[in-house]
C-alpha positions as CSV (number, residue, x, y, z in Angstrom):
1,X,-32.3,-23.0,49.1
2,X,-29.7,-26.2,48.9
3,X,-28.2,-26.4,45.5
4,X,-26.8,-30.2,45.1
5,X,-22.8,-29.4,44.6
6,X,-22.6,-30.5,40.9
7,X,-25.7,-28.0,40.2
8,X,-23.9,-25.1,42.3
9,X,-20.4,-25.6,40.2
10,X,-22.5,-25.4,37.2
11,X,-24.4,-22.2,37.7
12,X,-21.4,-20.4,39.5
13,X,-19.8,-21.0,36.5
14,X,-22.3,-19.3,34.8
15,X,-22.3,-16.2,36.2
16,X,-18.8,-15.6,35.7
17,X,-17.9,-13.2,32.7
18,X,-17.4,-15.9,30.0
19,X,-21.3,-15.4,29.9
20,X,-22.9,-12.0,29.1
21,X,-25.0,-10.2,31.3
22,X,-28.2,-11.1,30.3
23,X,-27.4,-14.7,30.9
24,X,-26.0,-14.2,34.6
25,X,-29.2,-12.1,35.0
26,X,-31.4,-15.0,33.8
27,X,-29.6,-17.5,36.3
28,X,-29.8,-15.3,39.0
29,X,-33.5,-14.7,38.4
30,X,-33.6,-18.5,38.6
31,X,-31.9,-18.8,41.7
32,X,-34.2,-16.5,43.5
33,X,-38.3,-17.6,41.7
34,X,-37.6,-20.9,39.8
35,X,-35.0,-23.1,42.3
36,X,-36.8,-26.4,40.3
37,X,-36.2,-25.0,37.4
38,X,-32.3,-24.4,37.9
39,X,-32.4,-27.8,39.0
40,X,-33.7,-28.9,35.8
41,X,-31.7,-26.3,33.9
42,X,-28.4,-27.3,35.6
43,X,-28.1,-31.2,36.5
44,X,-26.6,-32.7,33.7
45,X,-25.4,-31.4,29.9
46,X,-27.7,-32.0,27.1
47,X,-26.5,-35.4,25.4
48,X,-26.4,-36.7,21.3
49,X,-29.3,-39.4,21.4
50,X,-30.6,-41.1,17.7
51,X,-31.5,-37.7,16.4
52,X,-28.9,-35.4,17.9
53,X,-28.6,-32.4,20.7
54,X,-32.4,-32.0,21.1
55,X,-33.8,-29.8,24.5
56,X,-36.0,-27.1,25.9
57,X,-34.3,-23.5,25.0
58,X,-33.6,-21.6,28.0
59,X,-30.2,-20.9,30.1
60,X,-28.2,-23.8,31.8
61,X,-25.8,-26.9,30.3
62,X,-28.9,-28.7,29.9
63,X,-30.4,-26.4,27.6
64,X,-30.5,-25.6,24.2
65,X,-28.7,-21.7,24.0
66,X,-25.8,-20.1,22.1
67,X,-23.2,-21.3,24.8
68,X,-24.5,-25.0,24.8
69,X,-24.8,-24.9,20.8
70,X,-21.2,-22.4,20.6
71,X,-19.4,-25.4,23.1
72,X,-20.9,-28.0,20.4
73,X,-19.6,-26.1,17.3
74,X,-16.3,-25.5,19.0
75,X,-15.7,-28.8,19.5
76,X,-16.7,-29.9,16.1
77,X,-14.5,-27.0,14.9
78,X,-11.6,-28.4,16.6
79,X,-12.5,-31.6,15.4
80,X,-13.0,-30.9,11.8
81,X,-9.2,-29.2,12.0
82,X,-7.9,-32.4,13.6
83,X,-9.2,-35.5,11.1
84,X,-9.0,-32.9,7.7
85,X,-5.5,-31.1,8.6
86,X,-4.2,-28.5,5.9
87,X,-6.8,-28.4,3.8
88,X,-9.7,-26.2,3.2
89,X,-13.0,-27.1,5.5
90,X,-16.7,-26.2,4.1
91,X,-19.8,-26.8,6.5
92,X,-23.4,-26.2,5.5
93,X,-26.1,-24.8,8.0
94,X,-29.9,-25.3,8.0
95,X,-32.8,-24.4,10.1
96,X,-36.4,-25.1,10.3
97,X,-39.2,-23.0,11.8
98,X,-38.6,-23.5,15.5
99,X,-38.7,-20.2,17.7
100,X,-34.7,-18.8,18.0
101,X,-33.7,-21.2,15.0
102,X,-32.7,-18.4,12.2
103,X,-30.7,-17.1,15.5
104,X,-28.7,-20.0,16.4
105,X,-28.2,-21.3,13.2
106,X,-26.3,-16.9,12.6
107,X,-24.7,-18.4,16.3
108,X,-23.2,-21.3,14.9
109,X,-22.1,-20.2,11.5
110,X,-20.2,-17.5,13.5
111,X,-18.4,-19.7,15.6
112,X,-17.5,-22.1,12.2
113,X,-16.1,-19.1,10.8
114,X,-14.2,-17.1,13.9
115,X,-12.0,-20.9,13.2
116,X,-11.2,-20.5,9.7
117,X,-14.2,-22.7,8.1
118,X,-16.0,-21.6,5.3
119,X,-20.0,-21.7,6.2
120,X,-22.5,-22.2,3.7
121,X,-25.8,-20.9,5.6
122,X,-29.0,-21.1,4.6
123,X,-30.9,-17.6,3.7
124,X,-34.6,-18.9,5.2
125,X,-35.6,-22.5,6.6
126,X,-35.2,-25.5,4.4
127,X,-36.5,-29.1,5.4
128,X,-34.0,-31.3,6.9
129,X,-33.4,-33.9,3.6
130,X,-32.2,-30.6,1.7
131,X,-29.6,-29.9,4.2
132,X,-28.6,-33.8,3.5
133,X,-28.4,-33.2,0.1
134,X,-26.5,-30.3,-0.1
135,X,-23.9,-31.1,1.8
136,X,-23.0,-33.3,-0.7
137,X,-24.2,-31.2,-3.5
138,X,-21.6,-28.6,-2.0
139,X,-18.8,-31.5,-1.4
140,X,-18.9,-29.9,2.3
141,X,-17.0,-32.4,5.4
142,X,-19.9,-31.8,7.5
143,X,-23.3,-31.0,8.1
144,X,-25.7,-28.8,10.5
145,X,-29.5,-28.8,10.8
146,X,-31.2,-26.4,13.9
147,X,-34.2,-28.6,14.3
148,X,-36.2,-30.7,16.9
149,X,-38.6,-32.2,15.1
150,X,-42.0,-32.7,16.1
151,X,-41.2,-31.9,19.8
152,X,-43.3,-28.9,21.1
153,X,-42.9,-25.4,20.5
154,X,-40.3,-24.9,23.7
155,X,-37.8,-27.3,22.7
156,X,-35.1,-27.1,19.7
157,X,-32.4,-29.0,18.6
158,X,-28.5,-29.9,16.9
159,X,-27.9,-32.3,14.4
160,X,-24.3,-33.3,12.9
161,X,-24.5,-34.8,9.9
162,X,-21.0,-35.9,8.1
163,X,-19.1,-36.0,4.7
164,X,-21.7,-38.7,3.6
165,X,-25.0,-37.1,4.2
166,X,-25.6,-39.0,7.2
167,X,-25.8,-38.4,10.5
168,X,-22.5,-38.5,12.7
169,X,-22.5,-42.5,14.1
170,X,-19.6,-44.6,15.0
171,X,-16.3,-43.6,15.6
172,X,-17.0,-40.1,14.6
173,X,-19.7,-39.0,17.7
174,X,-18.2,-40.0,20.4
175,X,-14.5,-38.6,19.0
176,X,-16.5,-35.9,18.7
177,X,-18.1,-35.4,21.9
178,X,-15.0,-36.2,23.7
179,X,-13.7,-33.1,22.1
180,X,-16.7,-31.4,23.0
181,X,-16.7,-32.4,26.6
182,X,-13.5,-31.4,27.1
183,X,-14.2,-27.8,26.3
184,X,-14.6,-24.7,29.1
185,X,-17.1,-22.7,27.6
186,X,-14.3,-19.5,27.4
187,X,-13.1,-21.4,24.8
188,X,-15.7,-20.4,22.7
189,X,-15.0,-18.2,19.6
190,X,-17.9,-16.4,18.8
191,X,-16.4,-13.6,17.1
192,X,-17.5,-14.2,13.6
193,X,-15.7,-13.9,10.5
194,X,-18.2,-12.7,7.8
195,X,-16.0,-13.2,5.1
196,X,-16.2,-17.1,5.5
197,X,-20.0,-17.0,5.7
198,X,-21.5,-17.8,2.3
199,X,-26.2,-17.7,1.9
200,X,-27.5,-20.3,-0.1
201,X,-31.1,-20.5,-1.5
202,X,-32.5,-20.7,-5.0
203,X,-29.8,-23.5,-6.8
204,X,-29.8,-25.5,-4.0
205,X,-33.4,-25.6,-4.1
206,X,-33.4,-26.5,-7.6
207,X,-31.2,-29.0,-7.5
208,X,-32.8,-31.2,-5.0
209,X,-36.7,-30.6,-5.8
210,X,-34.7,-32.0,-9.3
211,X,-32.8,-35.0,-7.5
212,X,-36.1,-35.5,-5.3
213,X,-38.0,-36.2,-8.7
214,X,-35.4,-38.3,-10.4
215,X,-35.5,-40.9,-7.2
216,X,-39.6,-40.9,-6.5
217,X,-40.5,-41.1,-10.1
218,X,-41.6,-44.2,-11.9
219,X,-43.0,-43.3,-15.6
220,X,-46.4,-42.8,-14.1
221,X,-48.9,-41.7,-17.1
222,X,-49.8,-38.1,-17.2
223,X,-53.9,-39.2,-16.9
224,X,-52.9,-41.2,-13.6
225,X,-51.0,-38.0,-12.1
226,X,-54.6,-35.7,-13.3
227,X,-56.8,-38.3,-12.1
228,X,-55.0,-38.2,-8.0
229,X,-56.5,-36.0,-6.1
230,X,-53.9,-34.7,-3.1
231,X,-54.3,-33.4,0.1
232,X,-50.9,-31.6,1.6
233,X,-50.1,-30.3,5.1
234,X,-46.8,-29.0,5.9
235,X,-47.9,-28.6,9.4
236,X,-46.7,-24.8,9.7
237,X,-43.8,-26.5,9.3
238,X,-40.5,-26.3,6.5
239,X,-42.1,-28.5,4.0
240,X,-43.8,-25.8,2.1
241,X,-40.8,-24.9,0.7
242,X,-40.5,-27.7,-1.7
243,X,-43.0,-30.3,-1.6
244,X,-45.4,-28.4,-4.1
245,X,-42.8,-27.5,-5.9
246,X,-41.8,-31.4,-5.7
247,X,-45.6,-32.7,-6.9
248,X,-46.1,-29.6,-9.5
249,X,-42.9,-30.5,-11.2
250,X,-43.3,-34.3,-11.3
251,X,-46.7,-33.1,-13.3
252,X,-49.3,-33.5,-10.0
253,X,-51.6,-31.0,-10.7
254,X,-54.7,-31.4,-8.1
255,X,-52.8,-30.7,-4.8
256,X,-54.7,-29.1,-2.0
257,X,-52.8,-27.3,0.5
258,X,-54.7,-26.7,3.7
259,X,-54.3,-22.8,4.4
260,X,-54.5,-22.2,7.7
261,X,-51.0,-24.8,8.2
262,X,-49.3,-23.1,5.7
263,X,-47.2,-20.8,7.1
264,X,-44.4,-21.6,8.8
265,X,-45.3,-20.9,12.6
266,X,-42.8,-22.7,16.1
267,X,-46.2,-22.3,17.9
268,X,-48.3,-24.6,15.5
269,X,-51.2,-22.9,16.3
270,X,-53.6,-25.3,14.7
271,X,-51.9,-28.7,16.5
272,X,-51.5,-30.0,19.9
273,X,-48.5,-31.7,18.2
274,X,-46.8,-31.2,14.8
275,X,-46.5,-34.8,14.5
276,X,-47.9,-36.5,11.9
277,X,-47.5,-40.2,13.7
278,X,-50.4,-38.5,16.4
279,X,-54.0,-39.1,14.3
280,X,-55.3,-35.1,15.3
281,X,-52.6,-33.6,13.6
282,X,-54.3,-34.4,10.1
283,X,-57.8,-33.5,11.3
284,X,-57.9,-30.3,9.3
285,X,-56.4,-32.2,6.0
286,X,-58.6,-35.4,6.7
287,X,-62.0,-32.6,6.4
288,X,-60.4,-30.9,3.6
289,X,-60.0,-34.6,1.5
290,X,-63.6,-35.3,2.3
291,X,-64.4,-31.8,1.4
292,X,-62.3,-31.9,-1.7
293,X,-63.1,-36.0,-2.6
294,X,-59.7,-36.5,-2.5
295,X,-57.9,-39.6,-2.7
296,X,-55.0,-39.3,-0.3
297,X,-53.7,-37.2,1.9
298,X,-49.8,-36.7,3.2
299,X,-48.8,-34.3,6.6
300,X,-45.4,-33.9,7.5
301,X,-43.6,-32.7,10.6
302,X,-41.5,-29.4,11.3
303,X,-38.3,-30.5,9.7
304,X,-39.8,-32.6,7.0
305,X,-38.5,-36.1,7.3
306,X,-41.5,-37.5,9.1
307,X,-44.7,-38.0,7.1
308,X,-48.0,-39.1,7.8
309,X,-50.4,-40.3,5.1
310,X,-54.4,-41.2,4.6
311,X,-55.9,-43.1,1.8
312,X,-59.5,-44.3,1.6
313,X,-60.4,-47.8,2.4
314,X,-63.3,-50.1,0.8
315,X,-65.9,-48.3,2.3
316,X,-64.5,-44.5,1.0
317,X,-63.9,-43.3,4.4
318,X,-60.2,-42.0,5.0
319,X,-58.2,-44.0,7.7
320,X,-54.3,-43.0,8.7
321,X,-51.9,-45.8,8.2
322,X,-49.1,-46.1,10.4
323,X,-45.2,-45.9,9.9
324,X,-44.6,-49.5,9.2
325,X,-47.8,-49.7,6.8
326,X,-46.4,-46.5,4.6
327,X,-43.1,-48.1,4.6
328,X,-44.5,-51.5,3.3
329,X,-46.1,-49.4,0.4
330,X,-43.3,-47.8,-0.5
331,X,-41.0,-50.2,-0.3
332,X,-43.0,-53.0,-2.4
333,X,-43.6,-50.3,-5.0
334,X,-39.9,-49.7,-5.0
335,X,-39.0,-53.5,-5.5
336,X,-41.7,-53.6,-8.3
337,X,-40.0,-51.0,-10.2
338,X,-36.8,-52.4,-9.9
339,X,-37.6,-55.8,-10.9
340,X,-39.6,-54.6,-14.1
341,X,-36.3,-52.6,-15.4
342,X,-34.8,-55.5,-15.1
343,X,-32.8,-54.1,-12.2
344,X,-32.7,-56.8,-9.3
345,X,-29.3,-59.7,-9.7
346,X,-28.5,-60.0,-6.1
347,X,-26.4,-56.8,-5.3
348,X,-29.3,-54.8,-3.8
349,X,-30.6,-54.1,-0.5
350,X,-33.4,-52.5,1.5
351,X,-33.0,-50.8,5.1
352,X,-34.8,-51.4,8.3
353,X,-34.8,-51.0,11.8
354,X,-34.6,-53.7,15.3
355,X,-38.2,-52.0,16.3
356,X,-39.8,-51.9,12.6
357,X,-42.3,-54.4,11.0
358,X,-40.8,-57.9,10.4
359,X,-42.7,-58.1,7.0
360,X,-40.2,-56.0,4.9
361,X,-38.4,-58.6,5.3
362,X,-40.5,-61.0,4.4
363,X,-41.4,-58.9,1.6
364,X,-37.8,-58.1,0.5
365,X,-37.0,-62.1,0.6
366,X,-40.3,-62.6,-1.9
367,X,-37.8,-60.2,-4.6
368,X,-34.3,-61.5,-3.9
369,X,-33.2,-58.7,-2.2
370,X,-31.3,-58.2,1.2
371,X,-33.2,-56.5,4.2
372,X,-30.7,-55.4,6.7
373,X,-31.6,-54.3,9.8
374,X,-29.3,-51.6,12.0
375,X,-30.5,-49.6,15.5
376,X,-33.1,-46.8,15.9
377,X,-32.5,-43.9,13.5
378,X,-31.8,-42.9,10.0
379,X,-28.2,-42.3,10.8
380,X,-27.6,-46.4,11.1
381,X,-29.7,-47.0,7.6
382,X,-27.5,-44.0,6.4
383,X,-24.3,-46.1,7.4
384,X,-25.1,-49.1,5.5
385,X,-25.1,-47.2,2.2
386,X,-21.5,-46.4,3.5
387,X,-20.7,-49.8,4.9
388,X,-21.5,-51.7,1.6
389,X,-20.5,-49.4,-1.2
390,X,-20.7,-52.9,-3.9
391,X,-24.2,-52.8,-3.1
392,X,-27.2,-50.9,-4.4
393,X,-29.6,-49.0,-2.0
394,X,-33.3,-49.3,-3.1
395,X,-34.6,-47.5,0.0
396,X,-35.1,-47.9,3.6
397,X,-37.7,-46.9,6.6
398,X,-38.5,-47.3,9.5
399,X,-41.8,-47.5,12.0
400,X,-42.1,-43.8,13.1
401,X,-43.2,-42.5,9.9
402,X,-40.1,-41.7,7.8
403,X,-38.7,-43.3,4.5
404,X,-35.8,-42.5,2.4
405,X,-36.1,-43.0,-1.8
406,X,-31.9,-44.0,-3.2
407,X,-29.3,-42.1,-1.9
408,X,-29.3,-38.8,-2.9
409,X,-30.3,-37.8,0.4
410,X,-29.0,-39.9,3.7
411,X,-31.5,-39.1,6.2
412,X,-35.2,-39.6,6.2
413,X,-36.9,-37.5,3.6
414,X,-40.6,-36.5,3.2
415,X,-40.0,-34.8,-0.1
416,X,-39.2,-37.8,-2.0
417,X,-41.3,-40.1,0.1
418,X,-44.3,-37.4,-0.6
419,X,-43.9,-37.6,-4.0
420,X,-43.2,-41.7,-4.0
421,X,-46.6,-42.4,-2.0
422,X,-48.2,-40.2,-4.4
423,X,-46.6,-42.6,-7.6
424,X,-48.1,-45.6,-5.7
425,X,-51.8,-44.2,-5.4
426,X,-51.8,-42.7,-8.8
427,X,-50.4,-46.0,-10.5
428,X,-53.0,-48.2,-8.1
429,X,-55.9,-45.7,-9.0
430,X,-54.6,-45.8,-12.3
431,X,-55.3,-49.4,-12.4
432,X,-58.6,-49.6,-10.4
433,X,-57.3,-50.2,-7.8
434,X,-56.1,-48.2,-4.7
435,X,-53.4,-48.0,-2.1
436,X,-55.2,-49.9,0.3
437,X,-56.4,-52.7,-1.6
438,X,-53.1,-53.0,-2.7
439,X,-52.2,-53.2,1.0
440,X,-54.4,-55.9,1.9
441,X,-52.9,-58.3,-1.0
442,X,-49.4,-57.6,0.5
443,X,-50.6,-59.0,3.4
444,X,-51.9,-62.1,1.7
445,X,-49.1,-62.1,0.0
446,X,-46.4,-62.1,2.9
447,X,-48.3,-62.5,6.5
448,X,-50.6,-59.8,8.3
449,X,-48.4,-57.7,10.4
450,X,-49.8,-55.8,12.8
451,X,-48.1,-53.4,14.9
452,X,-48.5,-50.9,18.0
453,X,-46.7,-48.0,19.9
454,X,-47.0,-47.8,23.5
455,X,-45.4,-44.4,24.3
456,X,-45.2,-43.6,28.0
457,X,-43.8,-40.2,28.6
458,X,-41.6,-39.4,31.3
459,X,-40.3,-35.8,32.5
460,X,-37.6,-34.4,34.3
461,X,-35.0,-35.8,36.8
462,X,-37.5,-38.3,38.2
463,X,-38.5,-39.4,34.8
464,X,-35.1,-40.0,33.5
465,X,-34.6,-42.3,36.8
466,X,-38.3,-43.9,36.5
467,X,-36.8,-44.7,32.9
468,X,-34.0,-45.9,34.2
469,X,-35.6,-48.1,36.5
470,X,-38.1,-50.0,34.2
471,X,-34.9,-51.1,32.0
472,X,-33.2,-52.7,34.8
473,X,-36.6,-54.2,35.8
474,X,-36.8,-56.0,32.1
475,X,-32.9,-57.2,32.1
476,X,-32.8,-58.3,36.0
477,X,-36.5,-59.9,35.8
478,X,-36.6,-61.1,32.3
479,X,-40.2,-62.1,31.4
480,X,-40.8,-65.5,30.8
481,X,-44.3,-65.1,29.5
482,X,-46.2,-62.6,28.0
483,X,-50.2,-62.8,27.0
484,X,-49.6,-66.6,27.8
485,X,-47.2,-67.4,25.3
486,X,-43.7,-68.7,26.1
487,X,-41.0,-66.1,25.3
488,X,-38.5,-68.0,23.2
489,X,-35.9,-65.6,23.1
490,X,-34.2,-61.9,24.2
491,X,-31.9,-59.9,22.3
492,X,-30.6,-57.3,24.6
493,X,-28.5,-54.8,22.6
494,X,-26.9,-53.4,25.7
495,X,-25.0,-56.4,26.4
496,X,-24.7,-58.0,22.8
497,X,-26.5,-60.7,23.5
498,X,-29.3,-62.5,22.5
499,X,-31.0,-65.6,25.2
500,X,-32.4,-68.6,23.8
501,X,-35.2,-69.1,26.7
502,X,-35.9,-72.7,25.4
503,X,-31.8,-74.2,25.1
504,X,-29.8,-71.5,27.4
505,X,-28.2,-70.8,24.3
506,X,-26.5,-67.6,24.3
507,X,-25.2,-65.4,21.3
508,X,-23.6,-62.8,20.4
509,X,-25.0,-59.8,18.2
510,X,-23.0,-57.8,15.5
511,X,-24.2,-54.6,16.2
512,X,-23.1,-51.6,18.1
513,X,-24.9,-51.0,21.7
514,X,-28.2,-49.9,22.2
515,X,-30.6,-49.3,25.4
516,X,-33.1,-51.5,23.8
517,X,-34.1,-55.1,24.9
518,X,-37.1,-56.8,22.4
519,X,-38.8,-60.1,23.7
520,X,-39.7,-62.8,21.0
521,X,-43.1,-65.4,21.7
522,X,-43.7,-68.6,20.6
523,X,-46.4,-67.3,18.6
524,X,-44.2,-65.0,16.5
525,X,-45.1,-61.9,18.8
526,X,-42.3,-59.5,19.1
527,X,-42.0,-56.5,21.7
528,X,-39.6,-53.9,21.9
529,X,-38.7,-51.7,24.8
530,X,-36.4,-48.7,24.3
531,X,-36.4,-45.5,26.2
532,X,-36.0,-42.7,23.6
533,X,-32.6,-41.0,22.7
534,X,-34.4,-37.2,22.2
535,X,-37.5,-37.4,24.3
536,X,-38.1,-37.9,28.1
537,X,-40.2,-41.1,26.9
538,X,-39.8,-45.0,27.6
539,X,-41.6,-46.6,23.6
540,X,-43.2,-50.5,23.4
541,X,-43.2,-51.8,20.0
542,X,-45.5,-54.4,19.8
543,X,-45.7,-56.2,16.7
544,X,-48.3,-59.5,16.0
545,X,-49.0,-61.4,12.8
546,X,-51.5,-63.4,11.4
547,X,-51.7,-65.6,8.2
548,X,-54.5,-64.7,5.7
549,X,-55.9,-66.5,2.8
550,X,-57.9,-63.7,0.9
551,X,-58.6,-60.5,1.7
552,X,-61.8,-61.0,2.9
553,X,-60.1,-62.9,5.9
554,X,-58.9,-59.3,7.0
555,X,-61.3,-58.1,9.1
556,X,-61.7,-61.1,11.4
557,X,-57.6,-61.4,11.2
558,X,-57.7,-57.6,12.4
559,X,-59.9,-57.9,15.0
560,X,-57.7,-61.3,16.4
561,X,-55.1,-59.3,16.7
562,X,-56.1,-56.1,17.8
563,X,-57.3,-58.3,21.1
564,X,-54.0,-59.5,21.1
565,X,-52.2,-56.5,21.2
566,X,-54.5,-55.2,24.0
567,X,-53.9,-58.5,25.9
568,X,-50.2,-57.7,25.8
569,X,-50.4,-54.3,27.0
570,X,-52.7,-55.5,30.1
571,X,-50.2,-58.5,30.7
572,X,-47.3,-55.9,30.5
573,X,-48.7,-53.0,32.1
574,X,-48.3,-50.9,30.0
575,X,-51.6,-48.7,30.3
């Protein structure tokens, strides 16, 4: 077979003795059955994207194992030494349900410890905002969560989060993986030192189902919380651990759990995807609301910091709302609250994202408030907490499903956004009124936003370049019209710079670069192209608005721009 040179360096090198048997076995196996498979395995190292390390387990640099996970930790060992010199270092360790996580999470404490760092590991999986929390909770100088998400049952996943709770960003990753990359992998220590390795379970628990109900609660009545009738799915996911905990505490007693998700399980029998953005994973919960008469129903992903919710629309029947419609919710409840405890004088803020819905900040405007708006990921919403410590953090979300309540926790969090979604039904219902009728009058109240994901997926080495090629297609060949509107302007956040299309005007954007271009029409249409940083996809946000008098202008609004949306993907392509 012909190996290209780069691929053949990197599997020689892994079967020389730095690896154990059992590995060189696995490459030489390779070698002889699966030659596109080393190809795949071997022809670059697994990169940080938005969400971290994230890739399909197996042997090879481009694969999630204990070498590629040891030569991260190293790094970040040697790192950790460097920027906090004689004095002591603590790191905290979580894992979610994923096949091998409980074993690479034992892999990486080991190597913490073989340099001297006291590990605080996790006795069981935890969801992903509790490892947020208690890094803090634990004053620790950095974070680790063994997680990919909602990605499918072969993949799994490294994410660094720092001395704030957030994910690693600016300067600290790329010091980091500068470290990294310069590591051989027989620099690895893996000999552990069990002295340094510390399980943690029950008070950490506690403490943040506690925090989680301090942040989402907002003096709902007892009757309100008896009268909501709740659907939860963890998904076979981590969430199990503490969201009923979370909604039993904070006094919700009608909580259906649907049984056969329940146990935590990487293969997620019962889903095509764990992913509560994709409509099908809530098909069991949607037939146990109807079942149950319920009045809203919430699904999280594997890691719990995604969720999905349901509520029941004019008619009774349950319909999913998307990312940016939960985070509208949410966020207006949030602003409510503040400004009837007398809590909003100028020094607050809200978080969003480039490819989230323009109407938070419409909405955030309507209170006084600042919306500020950072790249793809929690991490950069995370940052601005950081960034403008004489400012008060409301919350913050963004369009694929995840919201974060304060700042106890710096990462999205489905325990607190469960238990805030659930506040806003109850206190609607409560009312006579309901979460989607008081939807509807936020869009008379601030424009009808409308938005849609286009997500084409693209695998392997000839995915990555397909990718590749449709982003230099958009910057060389800039569209000048799409669905037959003008296109007024184009920010392109690899360059900095954003095009006036009508004056030649160019200027430059205060924000750190991105792969991500977005397209602005005359008719306040905005669309957003940006391959993904932890998935072997190319995403279109499309996002349309419409004005509404009443809300018995929304169906005829909905329909205008559902057509509109389709005539963009057609224009584009994009189907």
């Amino acid at each position: 077979m012909n190996i290209a040179p780069n691929i053949l360096d990197a599997v020689n090198e892994w079967l020389t003795p730095t690896f154990d048997k059992e590995t060189q076995d696995a490459v030489k196996e390779l070698m002889t059955t699966s030659p596109k498979e080393l190809e795949e395995s071997f022809y670059k190292n697994l990169e940080f994207g938005t969400g971290g390390m994230r890739g399909v387990m197996g042997i090879g640099n481009n694969r999630i194992n204990k070498y590629t996970l040891g030569k991260n930790t190293q790094g970040l060992s040697d790192y950790l030494h460097e920027v906090f010199p004689n004095q002591p270092i603590k790191v905290v360790i979580a894992y979610d349900c994923r096949h091998n996580s409980n074993t690479l999470a034992k892999v990486v404490a080991d190597v913490f410890s073989a340099n001297g760092i006291q590990v605080y590991l996790f006795s069981d999986l935890r969801p992903t905002p509790e490892l947020s929390f208690a890094l803090k909770y634990l004053s620790c100088q950095c974070g680790i969560v063994l997680t990919a998400s909602h990605n499918p049952p072969e993949y799994n996943g490294y994410k660094v989060y720092w001395q704030d709770g957030g994910q690693i960003v600016p300067p600290e990753d790329a010091a980091i993986i500068k470290v990294i990359e310069s590591l051989t992998y027989d620099k690895i220590k893996f000999n552990a030192d069990e002295s340094l390795i510390q399980y943690i379970d029950t008070e950490i628990d506690k403490a943040f189902v506690k925090s989680s109900i301090e942040n989402a609660s907002f003096n709902t009545p007892a009757e309100a919380k008896d009268n909501l009738h709740i659907v939860f799915t963890s998904l076979h996911g981590t969430s199990i651990k503490s969201i009923p905990d979370t909604l039993s505490e904070a006094g919700y007693k009608n909580v259906h759990i649907v049984p056969e998700q329940a146990v935590p399980d990487g293969n997620f029998p019962t889903v095509k995807s764990p992913n509560p953005e994709e409509p099908e994973a809530l098909t069991m919960a949607l037939a146990l609301a109807d079942k149950t008469n319920s009045d809203i129903v919430v699904g999280t992903d594997p890691d719990c910091d995604r969720l999905g919710v349901a509520v029941r629309n004019n008619d009774g029947k349950m319909i999913l709302l998307n990312g940016n419609q939960t985070m509208v919710l949410m966020t207006s409840f949030l602003l409510k609250q503040w400004k009837k405890a007398g809590k909003i004088n100028g020094k607050q803020f809200v978080g969003s994202t480039i490819v989230s819905t323009p109407m938070i900040m419409e909405l955030a405007t309507s209170y006084g408030v600042e919306c500020k708006v950072g790249l793809t990921g929690f991490k950069w919403i995370a940052k601005m907490i950081k960034d403008f410590p004489e400012l008060e953090f409301i919350g913050g979300g963004e369009e694929s499903f995840g919201f974060m309540v304060g700042d106890a926790v710096r990462d999205k969090d489905a325990v607190a956004a469960t238990l805030l979604i659930c506040e806003v039904a109850a206190q609607a219902k409560a009312a006579g009124s309901s979460v989607y009728k008081e939807l509807l009058q936020l869009y008379v109240e601030n424009g009808f936003y409308k938005e849609y994901l286009v997500s084409l997926t693209k695998k392997g080495i000839e995915g990555l370049e397909e990718i590749n090629q449709m982003m230099i297609n958009l910057r060389e060949n800039p569209l000048k019209e799409i669905n037959n509107q003008r296109v007024i302007m184009v920010e392109d956040y690899q360059s900095s710079v954003a095009l006036n299309l009508l004056t030649g005007e160019e200027s430059v954007m205060d924000m750190p670069k991105s792969n991500v271009l977005i397209y602005y029409t005359e008719d306040g249409s905005k669309i957003c192209a940006r391959p993904s940083g932890t998935e072997p996809k190319i995403k279109f946000y499309i996002s349309v608005n419409a004005e509404i008098e009443s809300v018995l202008d929304f169906d005829e609004a909905e329909k205008f721009l559902d057509q509109k949306i389709q005539n963009i993907i057609a224009d584009m392509q994009l189907s």
